[in-house]
C-alpha positions in Angstrom: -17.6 30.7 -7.8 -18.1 30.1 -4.3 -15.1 27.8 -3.9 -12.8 30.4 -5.9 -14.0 33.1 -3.4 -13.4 30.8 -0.4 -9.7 29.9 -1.6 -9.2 33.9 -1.9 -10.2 34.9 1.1 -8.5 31.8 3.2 -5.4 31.0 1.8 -4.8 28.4 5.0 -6.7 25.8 2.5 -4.6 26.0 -0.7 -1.9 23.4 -1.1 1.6 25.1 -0.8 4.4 24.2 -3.1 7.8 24.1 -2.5 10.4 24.1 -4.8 13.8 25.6 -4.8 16.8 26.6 -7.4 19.5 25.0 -5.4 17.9 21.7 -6.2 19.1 22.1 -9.5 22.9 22.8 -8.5 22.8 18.6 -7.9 24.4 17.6 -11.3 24.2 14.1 -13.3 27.5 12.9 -14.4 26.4 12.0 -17.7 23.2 13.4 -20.2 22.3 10.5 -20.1 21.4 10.2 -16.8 17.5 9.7 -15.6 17.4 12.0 -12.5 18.4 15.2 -13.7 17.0 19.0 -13.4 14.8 18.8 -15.9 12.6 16.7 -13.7 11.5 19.6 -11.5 11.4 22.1 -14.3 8.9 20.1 -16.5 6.5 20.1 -13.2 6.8 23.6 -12.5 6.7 24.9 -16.1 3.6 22.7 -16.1 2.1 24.5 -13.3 3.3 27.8 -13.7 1.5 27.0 -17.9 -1.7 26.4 -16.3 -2.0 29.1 -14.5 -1.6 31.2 -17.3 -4.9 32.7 -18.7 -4.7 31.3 -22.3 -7.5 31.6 -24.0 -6.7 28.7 -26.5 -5.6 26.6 -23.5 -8.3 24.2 -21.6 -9.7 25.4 -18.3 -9.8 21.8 -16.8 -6.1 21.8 -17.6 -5.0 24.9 -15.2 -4.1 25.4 -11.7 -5.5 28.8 -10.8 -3.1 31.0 -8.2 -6.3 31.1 -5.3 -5.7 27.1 -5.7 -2.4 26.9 -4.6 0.8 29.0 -2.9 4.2 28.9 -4.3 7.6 29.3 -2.3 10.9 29.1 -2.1 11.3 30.9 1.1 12.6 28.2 2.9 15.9 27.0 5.1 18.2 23.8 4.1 18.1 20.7 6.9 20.1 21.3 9.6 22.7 19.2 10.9 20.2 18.5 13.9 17.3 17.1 12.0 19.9 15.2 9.4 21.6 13.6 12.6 17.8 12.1 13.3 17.7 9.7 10.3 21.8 9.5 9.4 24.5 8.4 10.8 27.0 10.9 12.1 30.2 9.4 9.8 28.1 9.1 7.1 26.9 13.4 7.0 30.5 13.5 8.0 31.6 11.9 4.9 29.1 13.7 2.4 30.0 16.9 3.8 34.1 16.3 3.3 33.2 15.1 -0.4 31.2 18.5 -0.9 34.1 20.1 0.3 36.8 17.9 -1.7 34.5 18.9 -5.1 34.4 22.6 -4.3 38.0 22.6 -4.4 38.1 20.7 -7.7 35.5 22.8 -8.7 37.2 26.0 -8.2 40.8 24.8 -9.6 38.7 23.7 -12.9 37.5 27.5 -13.2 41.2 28.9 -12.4 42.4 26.5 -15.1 39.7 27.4 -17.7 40.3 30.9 -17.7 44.1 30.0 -17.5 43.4 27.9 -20.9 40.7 30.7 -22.7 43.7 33.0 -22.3 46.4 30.9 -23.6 44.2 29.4 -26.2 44.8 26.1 -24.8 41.9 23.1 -24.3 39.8 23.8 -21.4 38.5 20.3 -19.1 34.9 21.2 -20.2 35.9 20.7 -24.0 37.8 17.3 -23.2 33.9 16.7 -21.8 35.4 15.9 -18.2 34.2 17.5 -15.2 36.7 16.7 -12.0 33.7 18.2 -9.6 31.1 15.5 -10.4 31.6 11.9 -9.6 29.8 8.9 -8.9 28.7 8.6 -5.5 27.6 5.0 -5.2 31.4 3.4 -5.3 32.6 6.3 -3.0 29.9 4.8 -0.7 30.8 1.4 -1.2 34.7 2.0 -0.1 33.9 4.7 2.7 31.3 3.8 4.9 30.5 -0.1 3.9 34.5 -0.9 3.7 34.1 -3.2 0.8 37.1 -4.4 -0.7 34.8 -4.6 -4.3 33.0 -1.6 -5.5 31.0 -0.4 -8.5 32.4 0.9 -11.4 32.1 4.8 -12.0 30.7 4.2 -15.2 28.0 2.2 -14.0 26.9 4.3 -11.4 23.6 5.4 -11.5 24.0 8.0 -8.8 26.4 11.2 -9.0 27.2 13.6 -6.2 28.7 17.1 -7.7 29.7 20.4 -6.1 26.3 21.8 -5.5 24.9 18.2 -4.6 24.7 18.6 -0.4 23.1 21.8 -0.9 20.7 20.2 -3.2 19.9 17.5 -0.8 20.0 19.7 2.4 17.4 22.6 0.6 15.1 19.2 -0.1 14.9 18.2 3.1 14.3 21.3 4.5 11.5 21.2 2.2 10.1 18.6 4.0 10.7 20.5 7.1 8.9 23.4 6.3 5.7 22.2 4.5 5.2 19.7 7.7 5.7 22.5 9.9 3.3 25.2 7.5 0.5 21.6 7.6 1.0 20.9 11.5 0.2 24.5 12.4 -2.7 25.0 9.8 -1.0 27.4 7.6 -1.8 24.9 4.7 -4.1 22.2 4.4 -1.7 19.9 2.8 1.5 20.5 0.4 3.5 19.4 -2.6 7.6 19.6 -2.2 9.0 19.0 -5.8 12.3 18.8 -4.3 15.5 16.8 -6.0 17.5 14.6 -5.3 15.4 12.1 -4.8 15.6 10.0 -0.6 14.0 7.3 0.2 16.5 4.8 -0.7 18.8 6.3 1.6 18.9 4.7 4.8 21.3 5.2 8.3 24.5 5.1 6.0 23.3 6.3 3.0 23.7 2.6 1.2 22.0 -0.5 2.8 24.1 -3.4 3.4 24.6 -5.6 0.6 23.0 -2.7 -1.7 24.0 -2.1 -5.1 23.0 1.4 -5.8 22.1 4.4 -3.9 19.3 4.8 -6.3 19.6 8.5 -7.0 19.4 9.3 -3.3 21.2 11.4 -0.6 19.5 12.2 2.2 16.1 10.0 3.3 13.7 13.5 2.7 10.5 11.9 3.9 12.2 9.9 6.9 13.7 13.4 8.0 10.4 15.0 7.7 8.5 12.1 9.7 11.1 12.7 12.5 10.8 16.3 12.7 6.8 15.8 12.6 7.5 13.4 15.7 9.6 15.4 17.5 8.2 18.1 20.2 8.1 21.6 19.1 6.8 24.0 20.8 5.8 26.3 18.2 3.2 24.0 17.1 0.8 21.0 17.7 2.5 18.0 18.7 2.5 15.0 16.3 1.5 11.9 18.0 1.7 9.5 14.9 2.5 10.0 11.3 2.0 7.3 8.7 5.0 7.3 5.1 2.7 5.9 2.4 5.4 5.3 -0.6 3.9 5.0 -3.7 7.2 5.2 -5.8 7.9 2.2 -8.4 10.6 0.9 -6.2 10.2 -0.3 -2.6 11.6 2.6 0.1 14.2 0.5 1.7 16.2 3.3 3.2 13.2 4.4 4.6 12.4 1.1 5.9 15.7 0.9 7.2 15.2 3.9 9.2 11.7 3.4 10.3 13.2 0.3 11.6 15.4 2.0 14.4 12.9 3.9 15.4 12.2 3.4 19.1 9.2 4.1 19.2 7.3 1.8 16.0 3.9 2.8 17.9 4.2 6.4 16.4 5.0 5.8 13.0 3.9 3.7 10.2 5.3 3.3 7.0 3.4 1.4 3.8 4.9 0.9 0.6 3.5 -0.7 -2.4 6.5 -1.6 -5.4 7.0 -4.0 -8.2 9.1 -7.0 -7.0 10.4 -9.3 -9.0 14.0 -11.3 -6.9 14.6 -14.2 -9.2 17.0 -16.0 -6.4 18.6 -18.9 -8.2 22.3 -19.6 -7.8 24.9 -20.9 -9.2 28.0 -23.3 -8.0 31.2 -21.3 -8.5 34.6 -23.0 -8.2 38.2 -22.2 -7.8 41.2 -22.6 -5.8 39.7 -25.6 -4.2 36.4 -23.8 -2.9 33.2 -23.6 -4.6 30.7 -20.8 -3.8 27.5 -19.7 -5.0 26.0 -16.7 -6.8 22.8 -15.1 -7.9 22.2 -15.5 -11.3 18.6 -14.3 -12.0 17.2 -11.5 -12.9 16.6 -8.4 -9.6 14.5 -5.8 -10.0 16.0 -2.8 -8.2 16.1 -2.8 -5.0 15.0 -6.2 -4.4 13.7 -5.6 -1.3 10.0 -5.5 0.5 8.7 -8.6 -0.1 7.8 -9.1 3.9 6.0 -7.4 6.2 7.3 -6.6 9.4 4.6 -6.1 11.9 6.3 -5.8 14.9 8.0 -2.2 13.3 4.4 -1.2 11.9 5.7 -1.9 8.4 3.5 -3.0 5.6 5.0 -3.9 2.1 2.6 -4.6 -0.4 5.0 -6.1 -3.4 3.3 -6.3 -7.0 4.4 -8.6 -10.0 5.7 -6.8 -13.0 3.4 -6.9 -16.5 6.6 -8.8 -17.8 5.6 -11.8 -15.3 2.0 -12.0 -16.2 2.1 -15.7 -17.9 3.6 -17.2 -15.0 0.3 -15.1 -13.0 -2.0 -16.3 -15.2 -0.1 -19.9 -14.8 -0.7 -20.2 -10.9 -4.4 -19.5 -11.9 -4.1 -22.4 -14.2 -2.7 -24.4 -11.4 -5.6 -24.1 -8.5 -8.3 -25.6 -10.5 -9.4 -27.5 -7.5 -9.8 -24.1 -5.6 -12.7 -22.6 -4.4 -13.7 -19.6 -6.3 -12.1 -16.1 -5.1 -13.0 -12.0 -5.3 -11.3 -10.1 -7.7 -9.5 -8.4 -4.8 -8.6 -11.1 -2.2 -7.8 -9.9 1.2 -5.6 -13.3 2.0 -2.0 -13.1 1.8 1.0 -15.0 3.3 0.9 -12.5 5.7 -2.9 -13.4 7.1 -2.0 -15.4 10.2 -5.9 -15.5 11.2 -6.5 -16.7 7.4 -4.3 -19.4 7.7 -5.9 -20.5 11.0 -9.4 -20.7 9.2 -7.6 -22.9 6.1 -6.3 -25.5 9.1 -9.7 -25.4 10.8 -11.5 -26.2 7.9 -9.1 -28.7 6.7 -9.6 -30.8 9.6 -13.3 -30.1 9.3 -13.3 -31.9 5.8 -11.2 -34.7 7.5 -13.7 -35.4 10.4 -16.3 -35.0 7.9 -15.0 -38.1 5.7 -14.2 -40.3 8.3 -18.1 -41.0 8.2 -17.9 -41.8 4.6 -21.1 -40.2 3.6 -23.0 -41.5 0.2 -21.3 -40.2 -2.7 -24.6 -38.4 -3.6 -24.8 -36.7 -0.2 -21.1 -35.6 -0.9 -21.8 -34.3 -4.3 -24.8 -32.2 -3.3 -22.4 -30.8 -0.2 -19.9 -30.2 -2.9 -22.0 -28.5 -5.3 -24.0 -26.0 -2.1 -20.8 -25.1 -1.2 -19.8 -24.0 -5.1 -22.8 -22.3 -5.2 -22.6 -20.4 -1.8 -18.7 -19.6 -2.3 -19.8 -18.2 -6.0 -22.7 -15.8 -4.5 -20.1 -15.0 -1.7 -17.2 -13.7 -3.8 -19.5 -12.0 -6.6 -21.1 -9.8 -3.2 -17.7 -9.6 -1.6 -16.9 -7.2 -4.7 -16.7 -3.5 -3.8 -19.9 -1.6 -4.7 -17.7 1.5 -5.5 -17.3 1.9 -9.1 -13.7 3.5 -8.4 -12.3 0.5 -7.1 -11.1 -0.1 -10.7 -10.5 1.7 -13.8 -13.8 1.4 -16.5 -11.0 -0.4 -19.2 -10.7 -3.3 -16.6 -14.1 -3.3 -14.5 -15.1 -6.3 -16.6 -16.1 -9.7 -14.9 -12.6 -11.5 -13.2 -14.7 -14.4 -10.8 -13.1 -17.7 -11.4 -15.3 -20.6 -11.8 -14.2 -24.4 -11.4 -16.0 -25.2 -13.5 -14.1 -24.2 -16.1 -15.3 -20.7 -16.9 -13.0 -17.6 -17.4 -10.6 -17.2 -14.5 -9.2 -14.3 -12.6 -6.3 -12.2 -13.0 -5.8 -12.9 -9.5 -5.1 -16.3 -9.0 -4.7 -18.2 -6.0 -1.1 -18.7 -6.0 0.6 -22.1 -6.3 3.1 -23.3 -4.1 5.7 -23.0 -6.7 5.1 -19.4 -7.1 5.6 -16.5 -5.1 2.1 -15.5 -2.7 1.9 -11.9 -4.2 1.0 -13.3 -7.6 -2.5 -13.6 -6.4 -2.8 -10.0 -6.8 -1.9 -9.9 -10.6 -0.5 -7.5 -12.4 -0.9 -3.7 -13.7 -3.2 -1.1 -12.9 -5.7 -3.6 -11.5 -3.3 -5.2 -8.9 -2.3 -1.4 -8.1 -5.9 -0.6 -7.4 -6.2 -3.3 -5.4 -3.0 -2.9 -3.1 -4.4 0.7 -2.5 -8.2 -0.5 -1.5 -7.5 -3.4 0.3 -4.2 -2.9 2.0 -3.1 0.8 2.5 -6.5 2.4 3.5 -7.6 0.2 6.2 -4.0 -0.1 7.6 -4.4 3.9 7.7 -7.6 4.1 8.9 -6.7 1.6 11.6 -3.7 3.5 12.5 -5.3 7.1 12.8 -2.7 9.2 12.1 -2.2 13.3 12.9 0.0 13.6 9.6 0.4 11.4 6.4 3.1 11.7 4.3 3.7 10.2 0.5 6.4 9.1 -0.7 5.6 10.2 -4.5 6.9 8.4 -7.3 5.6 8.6 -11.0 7.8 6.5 -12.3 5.2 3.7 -12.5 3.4 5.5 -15.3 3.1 3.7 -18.8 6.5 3.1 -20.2 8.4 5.6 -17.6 12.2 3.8 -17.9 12.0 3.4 -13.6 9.5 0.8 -14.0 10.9 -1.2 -17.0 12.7 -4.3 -17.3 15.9 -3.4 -19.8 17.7 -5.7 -22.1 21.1 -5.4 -24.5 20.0 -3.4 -27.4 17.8 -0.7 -25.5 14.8 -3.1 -26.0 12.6 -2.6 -22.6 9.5 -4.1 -21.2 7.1 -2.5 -18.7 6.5 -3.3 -15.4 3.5 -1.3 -14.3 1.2 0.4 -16.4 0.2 3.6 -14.1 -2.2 6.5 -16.2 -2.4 9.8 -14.8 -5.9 9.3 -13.4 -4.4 6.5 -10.9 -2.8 9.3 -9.2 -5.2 11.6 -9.3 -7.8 8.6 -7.7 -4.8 7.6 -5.0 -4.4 10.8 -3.7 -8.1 10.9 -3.1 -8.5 7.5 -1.8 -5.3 8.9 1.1 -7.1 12.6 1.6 -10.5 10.5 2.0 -8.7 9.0 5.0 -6.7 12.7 6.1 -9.8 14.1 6.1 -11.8 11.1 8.5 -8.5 11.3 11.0 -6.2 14.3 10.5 -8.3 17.6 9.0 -6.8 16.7 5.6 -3.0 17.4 7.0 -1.2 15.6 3.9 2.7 16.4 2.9 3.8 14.5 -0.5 7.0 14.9 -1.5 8.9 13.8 -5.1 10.9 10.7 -5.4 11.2 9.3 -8.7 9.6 9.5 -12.5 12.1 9.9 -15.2 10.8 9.9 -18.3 9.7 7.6 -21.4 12.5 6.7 -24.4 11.2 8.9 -27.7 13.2 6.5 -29.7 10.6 4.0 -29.4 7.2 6.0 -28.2 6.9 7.3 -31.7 3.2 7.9 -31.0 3.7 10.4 -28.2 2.8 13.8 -28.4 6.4 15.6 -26.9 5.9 18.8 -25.2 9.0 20.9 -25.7 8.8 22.8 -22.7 9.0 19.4 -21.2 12.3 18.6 -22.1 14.8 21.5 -21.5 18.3 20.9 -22.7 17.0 18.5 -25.5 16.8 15.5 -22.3 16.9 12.0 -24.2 13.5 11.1 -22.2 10.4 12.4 -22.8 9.2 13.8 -19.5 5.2 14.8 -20.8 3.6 11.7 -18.9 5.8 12.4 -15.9 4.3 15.9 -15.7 1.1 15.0 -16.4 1.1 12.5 -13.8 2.3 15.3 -11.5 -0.5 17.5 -12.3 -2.9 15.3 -11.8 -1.6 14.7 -8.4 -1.9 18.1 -7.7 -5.4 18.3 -9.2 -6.3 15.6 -6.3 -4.6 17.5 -3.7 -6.2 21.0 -4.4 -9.4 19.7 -4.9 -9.9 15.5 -4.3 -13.1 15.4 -5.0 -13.3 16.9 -8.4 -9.8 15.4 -9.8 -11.1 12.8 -11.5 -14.2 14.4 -13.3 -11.5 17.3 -14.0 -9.4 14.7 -15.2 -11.4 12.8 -17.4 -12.4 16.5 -19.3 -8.9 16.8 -20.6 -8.0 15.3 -23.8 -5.7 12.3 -23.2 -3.9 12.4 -26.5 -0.9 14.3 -24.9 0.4 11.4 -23.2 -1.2 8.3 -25.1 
């Protein structure tokens, strides 16, 4: 009671949410499409459903209105504050398209009602709409000059008449909630904002890239630049940290964090599945031979390297599909000292790598004086046991750390006892395997590597990057074969949201009085052709959408739990009844 009267009477501590019609004028090409309006509709009919006073309906499972404020009253991006992260040919570019497909858009309508009065055959019965067309190949041939684009139809991106008002009222979004946090108007916010941005970098498509990847304009990358810049109406923003917890690495916002000139001021952290199979193969002809990638990419391919020097941390996790060839580099380092559950090492550890050396050449010096092979053994078997009591202490004492389905004992053993799910990883395979796979490897990446890089870096604002597409059997996160047979890549429940966006607010709170923006990115949807045990939420899926969208709003919600009230999420969480989304 007292926290319902304190959230009445100081509306400065509810989390604001933005959302906005307009971002539903961006229209998919095809229904079959993943990004599509229904995405934002199934999160706010799930809010605006909780905060309903059902009777029959749970009380864990609402948003009351003294928890949170919801607007639309906000402006699009300017040209200014789009200039800050884009290129100026590439706005100009989107901005003569938008105008190219308002024509065609308007001569459709004059030629409908031309046709409904003759009783001739409209374009929307032949099932073609001139004002919506893929945007990726347009890219491709405009701003990259590439003499080989992608087909329409296998363009996963679109860009229709009411797209760059979609993408400019998302970034302004952005704009707005940093602006409503910075000043203490809100203590943190939730933009469920669409088209998607943080694959968009300076041109809109990287070089080399396949695919825009359902983005426009970078709306996190504009938001961190207007949160840098100096305003007068309000506190000025020394450094702001992009955590990017989407399924797929941020590249375009990697790109752009890149240019930055000043890396001291802002940090950006993203944690993805990667899986870059990079084998070629000898192509001949004409007299030449050349060579081309043959194995399997997981979109985008990219973030498998930090880059320090630009205060950028990628955190790249193997995909469930890979998880023999984990549990085969285990298999691999059975001469290796035991490890933690959550190693801190990586390729990346250049003060790790110093220690391996040193102690190598420790162990050489030591053998020079050819001890007894007793006084060896008893070394070797002191150091097993010291190593053994070092990596079972080295574990965190915080029950959180992992999820109670996976707490169970992971400590490999040389001497032939169960290993960890975390191997050591071979040379033969790639260094991030030693994280392993699924929610655990998640966890870890989160623990280990995002809060101490944001504790370290102290920032005055932290923004998220919010994906949900690496949910259980969300179609962004799976691996997808001929015949519409898929295989998932991360395993995410709803409570690993709800404990991420605690484990970042635990860190707002220490550095920056809780001032947390997150803003949507992507989360599609599971295929009900093959999830015949899921529970499907009608109100979820408006316009009968061909993926069921109940675990992508639940995963919302629980976000938003964690950012109304973090420290309650999960025991409000864990009172709901899962069998909606299991």
């Amino acid at each position: 009671l007292s926290r319902v009267n304190f959230l009445r009477f100081s509306p400065q501590s509810r989390t604001l949410i933005l959302h906005h019609p307009e971002c539903l004028d961006h229209i998919p090409k095809s229904e079959h499409d993943w990004e599509v309006p229904d995405r934002v509709k199934s999160i706010m009919n799930r809010i605006q459903d909780g905060q309903k006073n059902d009777k029959d309906s749970n009380v864990f499972d609402q948003i009351s209105p003294h928890e949170v404020t919801i607007s639309t009253e906000f402006d699009r991006a300017t040209l200014e504050l789009l200039s800050r992260v884009h290129s100026a040919d590439y706005l100009a570019f989107v901005n003569d398209l938008s105008k190219e497909l308002e024509r065609r858009r308007k001569k459709k309508l004059v030629e409908e009602n031309k046709g409904n009065g003759e009783g001739g055959e409209s374009s929307r019965s032949k099932g073609f709409d001139p004002s919506v067309v893929p945007f990726t190949p347009m890219v491709q041939q405009t701003m990259m000059r590439e003499s080989t684009v992608k087909k329409g139809a296998h363009s996963d991106t679109s860009f229709s008449a009411g797209s760059l008002r979609a993408a400019r009222r998302a970034a302004g979004a952005v704009q707005h909630a940093v602006d409503r946090v910075l000043v203490g108007r809100n203590r943190n916010a939730f933009c469920v904002v669409r088209p998607p941005g943080h694959h968009a970098g300076v041109n809109g498509l990287l070089a080399g890239g396949e695919s825009c990847g359902f983005c426009i304009f970078n709306n996190i990358a504009a938001g961190a630049m207007h949160a840098l810049s100096d305003e007068r109406h309000r506190p000025r923003c020394e450094r702001c940290a992009i955590v990017d917890i989407d399924v797929h690495h941020g590249n375009g916002t990697e790109e752009i964090v890149r240019k930055n000139h000043d890396p001291t001021r802002l940090l950006f952290f993203s944690v993805h599945l990667f899986d870059h199979d990079k084998r070629k193969s000898r192509v001949s002809g004409s007299g030449s031979s050349s060579s081309a990638n043959t194995g399997f990419k997981f979109y985008p391919g990219t973030g498998e390297d930090d880059d320090v020097a630009h205060n950028v941390i990628n955190v790249p996790l193997a995909p469930l599909w890979r998880d023999k060839d984990v549990l085969q580099s285990t298999s691999g380092a059975t001469s290796s000292p035991p490890i933690d559950t959550f190693p801190l090492a990586s390729h990346h550890n250049t003060r790790h790598r110093a220690k391996q050396k040193a102690a190598a050449a420790a162990v050489v010096n030591d053998s020079s004086s050819s001890p007894s092979s007793e006084t060896l053994s008893e070394a070797t078997s002191d150091a097993k046991e010291k190593d053994e009591k070092s990596a079972k202490e080295s574990l965190p004492s915080d029950s959180e750390s992992l999820p109670p389905d996976v707490s169970q004992t992971m400590i490999s053993k040389s001497g032939g006892g169960q290993r960890s799910k975390s191997p050591v990883s071979s040379p033969s395979q790639p260094a991030h395997y030693q994280m392993g796979v699924g929610r655990q490897a998640y966890r870890r990446a989160i623990q280990h590597r995002l809060i101490p890089a944001l504790r370290a870096f102290n920032p005055d604002l932290i923004l998220i990057s919010t994906g949900f597409d690496a949910s259980r059997g969300d179609v962004g996160n799976a691996r997808h074969y001929a015949g519409g047979r898929e295989r998932m890549g991360l395993d995410l429940e709803p409570e690993d949201y709800a404990w991420t966006t605690r484990k970042i607010i635990e860190v707002a709170d220490i550095c920056c009085q809780g001032r947390v923006v997150s803003v949507l990115e992507g989360g599609y949807g599971r295929t009900t052709q093959r999830s015949t045990d899921v529970k499907v939420d009608t109100r979820m899926n408006n316009n009968n959408s061909l993926l069921d969208k109940t675990m992508f709003a639940e995963c919302a919600m629980k976000h938003l739990y964690a950012l109304t009230d973090p420290y309650d999420a999960e025991q409000r969480h864990s009172k709901l009844s899962p069998e909606n989304y299991l």
